[in-house]
C-alpha positions in Angstrom: 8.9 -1.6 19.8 9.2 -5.4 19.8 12.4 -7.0 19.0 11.5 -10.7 17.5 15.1 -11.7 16.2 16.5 -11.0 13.0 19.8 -9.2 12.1 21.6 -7.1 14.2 22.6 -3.6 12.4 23.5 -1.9 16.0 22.7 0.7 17.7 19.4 1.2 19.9 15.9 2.7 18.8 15.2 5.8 20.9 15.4 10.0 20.5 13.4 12.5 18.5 14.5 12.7 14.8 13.7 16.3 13.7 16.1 18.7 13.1 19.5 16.4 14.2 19.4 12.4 13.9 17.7 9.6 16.0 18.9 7.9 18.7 23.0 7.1 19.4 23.6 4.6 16.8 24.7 3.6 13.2 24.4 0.6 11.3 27.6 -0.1 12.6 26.8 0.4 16.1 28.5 3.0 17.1 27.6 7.3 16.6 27.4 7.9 12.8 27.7 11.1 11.3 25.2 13.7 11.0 23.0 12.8 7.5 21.8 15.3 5.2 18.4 14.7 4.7 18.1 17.2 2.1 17.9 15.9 -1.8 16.4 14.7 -4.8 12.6 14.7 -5.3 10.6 11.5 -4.0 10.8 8.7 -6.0 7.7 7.2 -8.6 4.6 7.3 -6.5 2.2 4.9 -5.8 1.6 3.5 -2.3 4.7 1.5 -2.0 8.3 3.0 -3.2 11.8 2.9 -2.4 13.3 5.5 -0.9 17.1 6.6 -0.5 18.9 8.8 2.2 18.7 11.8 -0.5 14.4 11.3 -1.3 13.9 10.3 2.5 12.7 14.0 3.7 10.7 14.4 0.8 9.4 10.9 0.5 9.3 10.1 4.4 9.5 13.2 6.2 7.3 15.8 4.2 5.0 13.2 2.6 4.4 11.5 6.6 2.6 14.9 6.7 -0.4 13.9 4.6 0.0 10.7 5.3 1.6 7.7 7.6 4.5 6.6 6.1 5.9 3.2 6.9 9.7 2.6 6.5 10.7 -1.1 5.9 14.6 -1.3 6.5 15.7 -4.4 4.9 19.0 -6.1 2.9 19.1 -8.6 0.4 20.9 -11.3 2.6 17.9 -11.1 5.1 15.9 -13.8 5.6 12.8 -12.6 7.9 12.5 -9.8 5.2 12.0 -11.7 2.7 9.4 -13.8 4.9 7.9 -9.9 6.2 7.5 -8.6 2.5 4.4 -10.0 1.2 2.7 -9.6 4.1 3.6 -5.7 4.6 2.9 -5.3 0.6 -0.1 -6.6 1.3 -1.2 -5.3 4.4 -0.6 -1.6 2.9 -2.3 -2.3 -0.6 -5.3 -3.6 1.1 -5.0 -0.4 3.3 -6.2 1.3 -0.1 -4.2 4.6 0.6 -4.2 4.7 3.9 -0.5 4.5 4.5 2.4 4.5 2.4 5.4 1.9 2.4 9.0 3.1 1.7 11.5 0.5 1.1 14.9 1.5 2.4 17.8 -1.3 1.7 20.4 -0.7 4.6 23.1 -2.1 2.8 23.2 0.3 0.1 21.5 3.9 2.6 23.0 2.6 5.6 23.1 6.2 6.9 19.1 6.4 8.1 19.2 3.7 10.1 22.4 4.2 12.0 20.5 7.6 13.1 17.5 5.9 14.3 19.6 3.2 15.8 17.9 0.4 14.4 19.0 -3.4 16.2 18.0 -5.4 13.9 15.9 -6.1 10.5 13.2 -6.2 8.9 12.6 -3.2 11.1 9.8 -1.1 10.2 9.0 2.9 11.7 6.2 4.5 11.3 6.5 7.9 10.5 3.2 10.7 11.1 3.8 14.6 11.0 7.5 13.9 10.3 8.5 12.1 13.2 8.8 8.4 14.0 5.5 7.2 16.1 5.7 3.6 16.2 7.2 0.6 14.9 8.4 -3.0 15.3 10.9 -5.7 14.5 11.0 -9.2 13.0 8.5 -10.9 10.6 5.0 -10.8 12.0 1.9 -12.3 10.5 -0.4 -10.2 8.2 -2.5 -10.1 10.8 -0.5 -8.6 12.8 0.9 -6.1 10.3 -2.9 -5.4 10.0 -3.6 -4.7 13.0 -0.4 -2.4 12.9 -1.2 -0.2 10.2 -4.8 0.4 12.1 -3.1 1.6 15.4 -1.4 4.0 12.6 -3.8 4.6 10.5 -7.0 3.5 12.0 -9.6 1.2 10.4 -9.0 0.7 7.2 -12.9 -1.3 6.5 -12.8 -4.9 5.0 -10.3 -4.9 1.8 -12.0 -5.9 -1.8 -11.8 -10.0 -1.4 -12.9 -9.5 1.8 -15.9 -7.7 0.8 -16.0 -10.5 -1.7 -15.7 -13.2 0.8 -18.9 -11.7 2.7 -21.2 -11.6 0.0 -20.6 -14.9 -1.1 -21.1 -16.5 2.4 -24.4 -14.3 2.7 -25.6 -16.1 -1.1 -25.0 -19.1 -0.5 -26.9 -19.5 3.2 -29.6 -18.1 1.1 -29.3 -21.1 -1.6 -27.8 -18.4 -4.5 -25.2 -21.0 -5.3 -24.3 -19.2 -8.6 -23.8 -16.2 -7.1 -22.0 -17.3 -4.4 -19.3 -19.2 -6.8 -18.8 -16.1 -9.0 -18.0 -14.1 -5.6 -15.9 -16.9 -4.1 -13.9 -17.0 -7.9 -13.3 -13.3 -7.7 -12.3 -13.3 -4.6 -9.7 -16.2 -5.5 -8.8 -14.7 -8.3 -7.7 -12.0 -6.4 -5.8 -14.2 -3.5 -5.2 -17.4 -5.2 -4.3 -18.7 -1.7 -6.9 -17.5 0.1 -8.2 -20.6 1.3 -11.8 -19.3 3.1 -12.3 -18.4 -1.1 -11.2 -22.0 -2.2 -12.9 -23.9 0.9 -16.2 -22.2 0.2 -15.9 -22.4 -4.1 -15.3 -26.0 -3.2 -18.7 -26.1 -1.0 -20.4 -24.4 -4.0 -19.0 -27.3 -6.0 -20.5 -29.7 -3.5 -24.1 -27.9 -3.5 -24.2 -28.1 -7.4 -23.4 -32.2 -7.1 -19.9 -31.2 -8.8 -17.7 -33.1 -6.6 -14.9 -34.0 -8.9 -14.3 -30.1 -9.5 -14.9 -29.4 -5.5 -11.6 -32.3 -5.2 -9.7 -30.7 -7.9 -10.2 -27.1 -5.9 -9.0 -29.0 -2.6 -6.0 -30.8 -4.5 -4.5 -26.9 -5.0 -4.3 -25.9 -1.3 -0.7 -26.5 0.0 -0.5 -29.3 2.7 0.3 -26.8 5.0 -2.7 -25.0 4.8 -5.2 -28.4 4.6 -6.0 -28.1 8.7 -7.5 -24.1 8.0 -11.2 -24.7 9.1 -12.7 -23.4 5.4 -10.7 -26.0 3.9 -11.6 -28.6 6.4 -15.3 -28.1 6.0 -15.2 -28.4 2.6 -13.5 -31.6 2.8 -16.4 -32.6 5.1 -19.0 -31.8 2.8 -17.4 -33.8 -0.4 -17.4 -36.6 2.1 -20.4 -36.6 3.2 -21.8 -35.8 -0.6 -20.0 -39.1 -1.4 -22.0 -41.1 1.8 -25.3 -40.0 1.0 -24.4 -40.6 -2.8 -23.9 -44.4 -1.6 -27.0 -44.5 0.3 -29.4 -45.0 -2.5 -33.0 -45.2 -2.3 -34.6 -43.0 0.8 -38.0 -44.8 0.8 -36.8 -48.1 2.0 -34.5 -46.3 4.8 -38.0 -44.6 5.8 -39.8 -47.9 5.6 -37.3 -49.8 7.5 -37.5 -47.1 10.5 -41.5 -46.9 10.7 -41.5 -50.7 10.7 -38.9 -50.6 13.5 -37.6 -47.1 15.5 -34.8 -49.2 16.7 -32.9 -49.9 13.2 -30.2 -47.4 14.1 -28.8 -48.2 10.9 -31.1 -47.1 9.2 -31.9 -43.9 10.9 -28.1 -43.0 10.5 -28.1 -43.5 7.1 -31.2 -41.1 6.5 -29.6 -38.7 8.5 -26.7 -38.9 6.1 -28.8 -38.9 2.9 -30.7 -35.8 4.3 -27.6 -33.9 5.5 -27.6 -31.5 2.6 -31.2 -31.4 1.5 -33.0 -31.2 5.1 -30.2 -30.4 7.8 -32.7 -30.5 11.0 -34.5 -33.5 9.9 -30.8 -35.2 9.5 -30.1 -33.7 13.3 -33.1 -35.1 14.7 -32.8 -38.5 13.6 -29.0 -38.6 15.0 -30.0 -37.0 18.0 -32.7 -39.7 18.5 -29.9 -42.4 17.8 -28.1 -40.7 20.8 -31.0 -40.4 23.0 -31.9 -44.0 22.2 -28.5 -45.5 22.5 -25.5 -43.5 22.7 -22.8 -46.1 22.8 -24.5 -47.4 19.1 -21.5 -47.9 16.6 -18.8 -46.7 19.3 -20.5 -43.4 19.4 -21.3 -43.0 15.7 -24.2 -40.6 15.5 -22.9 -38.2 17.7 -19.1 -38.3 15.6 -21.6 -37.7 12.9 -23.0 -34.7 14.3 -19.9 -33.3 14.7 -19.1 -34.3 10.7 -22.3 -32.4 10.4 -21.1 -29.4 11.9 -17.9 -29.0 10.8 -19.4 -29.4 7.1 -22.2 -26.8 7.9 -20.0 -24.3 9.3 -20.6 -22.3 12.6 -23.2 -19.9 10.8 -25.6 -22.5 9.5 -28.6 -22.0 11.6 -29.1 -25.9 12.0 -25.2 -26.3 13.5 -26.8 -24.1 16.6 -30.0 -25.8 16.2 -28.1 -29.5 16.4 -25.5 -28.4 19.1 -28.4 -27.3 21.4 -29.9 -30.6 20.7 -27.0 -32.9 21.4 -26.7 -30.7 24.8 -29.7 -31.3 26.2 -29.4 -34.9 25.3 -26.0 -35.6 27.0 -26.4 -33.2 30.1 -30.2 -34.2 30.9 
């Protein structure tokens, strides 16, 4: 079991906690005395509870035999616990009764984890069959609490949003913009900082020429969250909304490149104007820009391409189609 900081409570973890205690330790480091583990009924159900010494056999122990049980042993003066909460709250609600979470604060049932010798919190055991399988220590990510539960548990499927999430991405590649936004909004609704649910509601935004509500969905993401790719595509695609919104008329940008292939200007202002209405045409006219002249505009068609992709997304068919383009163009 990792050790990733936190407080130090004593003792080590270690030994087989079944009919005597776990491990050599108390919360004050040293060897504790035996704990009852006898008591009063488990606490109000649900899939995450507090427990107390007295519920833990009934609420830990017996109910581990259904079921994992998790044990988070935390205090109020800790601060990775509170940064390890919402994460594990999460993690086990999306497990959708797959595990169970029992809350134990050491500071008022110290007793437990003396027995199991636990170093340091947030520390959390897994318990199957009524004994301790598994565990770690320190805050971790919700990904990583995730993929905790799974080694526990095992798969646990996509969670609601994420189901969400899916659908929404597979309506709008096929042009079911509506669809796609009421998905993305439940989704959001659900997590209201999700941001692959507010990057892609912004792109819906964007596809139904709504860019002033596609900014206001953008202005809501914490600045510490602005580099996550969904958000950073859909900042890509308001931008390059608002070019090809500049661009004006088409026919005279067509005009101006049959009556000479050369205006590079021209061609890369098409491409931009056709970027959301005809995403290979826009591809091929940039890639002829960097076939023709690929120090143009300090390499300007192919930092559009990029743009391009970034907007698109890795699953739009014409980001494969453009980056197999631009290959064979630079590597001929």
């Amino acid at each position: 079991m990792a050790n990733n900081g936190g407080y130090s409570v004593g003792g080590s973890f270690g030994g087989a906690f079944g009919g005597g205690g776990m491990g050599g330790g108390n919360s004050g480091g040293g060897n504790g005395p035996e704990v009852s583990l006898g008591g009063a009924p488990a606490a109000a159900g649900g899939d995450i509870r507090d427990v107390t010494t007295q519920s833990f056999r009934d609420d830990v122990l017996e109910a581990s035999r259904e079921r994992p049980v998790l044990v988070d042993f935390w205090a109020p003066w800790c601060g990775p616990c509170r940064q390890l909460t919402p994460a594990l709250e999460k993690a086990v609600t999306e497990a959708r009764g797959a595990v169970v979470l029992a809350k134990m604060n050491i500071d008022e049932h110290p007793e437990i984890a003396g027995q199991l010798g636990i170093q340091s919190i947030p520390a959390v055991i897994a318990f199957k069959n009524g004994q301790p399988v598994d565990g770690f220590m320190g805050a971790q990510s919700e990904s990583q609490v995730k993929a905790f539960i799974e080694r526990i548990a095992g798969p646990v499927g996509p969670s609601e949003s994420e189901t969400y999430l899916a659908e929404a991405e597979t309506a709008r590649a096929a042009g079911d913009i509506g669809r796609a936004a009421q998905l993305f909004g439940a989704a959001l609704s659900m997590e209201p900082d999700n941001t692959t649910a507010m990057g892609g509601l912004a792109q819906c935004y964007v596809a139904a020429d709504a860019l002033d509500k596609a900014r206001q969905i953008l202005e809501q993401v914490p600045e510490e969250k602005r580099a996550d790719p969904a958000i950073a595509a859909a900042q890509a695609a308001i931008e390059l909304a608002e070019q090809a919104a500049a661009l004006g008329d088409l026919a005279e940008l067509e005009a101006r490149i049959e009556n000479d292939p050369g205006d590079h200007q021209a061609r890369f202002d098409l491409a931009v104007a056709l970027a959301a209405r005809d995403k290979q045409a826009a591809v091929d006219h940039l890639i002829e820009i960097v076939r023709r002249d690929r120090e143009w505009n300090e390499d300007g068609a192919r930092k559009q391409l990029l743009q391009f992709f970034e907007a698109w997304g890795p699953k739009e068919p014409a980001t494969g189609y453009g980056r197999r383009k631009l290959s064979s163009v630079l590597f001929r």
